[in-house]
N, C-alpha and C positions, 0 to 999 in steps of 0.2 A: 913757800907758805902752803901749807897741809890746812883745806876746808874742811868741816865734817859737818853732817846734819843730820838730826835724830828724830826719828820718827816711833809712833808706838803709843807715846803714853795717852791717859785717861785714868777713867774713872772703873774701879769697879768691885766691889762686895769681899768680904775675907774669903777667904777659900778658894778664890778665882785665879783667872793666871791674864797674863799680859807678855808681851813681847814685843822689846825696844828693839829699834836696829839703826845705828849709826853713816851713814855711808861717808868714806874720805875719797876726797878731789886724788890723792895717789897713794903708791905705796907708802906706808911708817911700819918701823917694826915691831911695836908695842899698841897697841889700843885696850881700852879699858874704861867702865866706868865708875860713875862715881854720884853719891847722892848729896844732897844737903837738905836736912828735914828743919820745920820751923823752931827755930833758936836753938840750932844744934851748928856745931861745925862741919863743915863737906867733910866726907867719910869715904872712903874706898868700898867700894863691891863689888868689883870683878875685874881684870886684868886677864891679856891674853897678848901672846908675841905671836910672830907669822911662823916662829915654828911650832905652835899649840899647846906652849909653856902657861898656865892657868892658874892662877891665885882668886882665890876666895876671902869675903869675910864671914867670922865664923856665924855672923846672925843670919847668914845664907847660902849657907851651903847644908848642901839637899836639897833645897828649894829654886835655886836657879842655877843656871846651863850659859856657858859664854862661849861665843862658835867665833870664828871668823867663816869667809867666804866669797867670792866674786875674785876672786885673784887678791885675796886676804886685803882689800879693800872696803867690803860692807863684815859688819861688825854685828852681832844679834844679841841681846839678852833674854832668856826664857826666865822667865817672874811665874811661879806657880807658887800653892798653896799663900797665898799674899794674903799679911796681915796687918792692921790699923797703921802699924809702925813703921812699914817699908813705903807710906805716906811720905815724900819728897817732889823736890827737884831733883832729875837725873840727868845728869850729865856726861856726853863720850868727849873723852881725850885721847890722844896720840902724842908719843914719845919715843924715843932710843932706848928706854930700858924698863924693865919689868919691875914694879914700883907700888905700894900697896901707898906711896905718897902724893898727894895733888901736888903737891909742887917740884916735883920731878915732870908733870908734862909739860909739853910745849903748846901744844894747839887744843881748844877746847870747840864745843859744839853750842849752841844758842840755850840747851836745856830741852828737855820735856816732863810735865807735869803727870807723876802718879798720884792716885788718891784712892784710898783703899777704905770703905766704910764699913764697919762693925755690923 
């Protein structure tokens, strides 16, 4: 069993930036996350394998940066220029393969709350 827990979110104004970071209980090859904004379906946003392989979605790319680090254990996402929209739950998952799909992971993290005010 692979724990993860995400730290990061809040609150804060368009234009601003935030920074999620995941940490997993051990090594997976795949981690990424992933949002679900109100009465929308969970959505992919960013994925990354321990060899630095990185998938984007296009509503965010330019805008946020997915690193691995600690012995590709702790997981980060860079949220800059954040707007009304990128308003969700975010959530890090761990998986065996690199997957722009939530149901290709296996292990998910409890969630943390963005909220981006106009």
């Amino acid at each position: 069993q692979v724990q993860l827990v995400e730290s990061g979110g809040g609150s804060v104004q368009a234009g601003g930036s935030l920074t999620l970071s995941c940490a997993a209980s051990q090594y997976i090859y795949c981690m990424g996350w992933f949002r679900q904004r109100p009465g929308k379906e969970r959505e992919g946003v960013a994925q990354i394998s321990s060899e630095g392989i990185t998938t984007y979605a296009d509503s965010v790319k330019g805008r946020f940066t997915i690193r691995r680090e600690g012995a590709k254990k702790i997981m980060q996402l860079q949220m800059s220029d954040l707007k009304p929209e990128d308003t969700a739950m975010y959530s890090c998952a761990a998986g065996v393969v690199v997957s722009t799909n939530p149901q290709m992971y296996t292990y998910w993290g409890q969630g943390t709350q963005v909220t981006v005010s106009s």
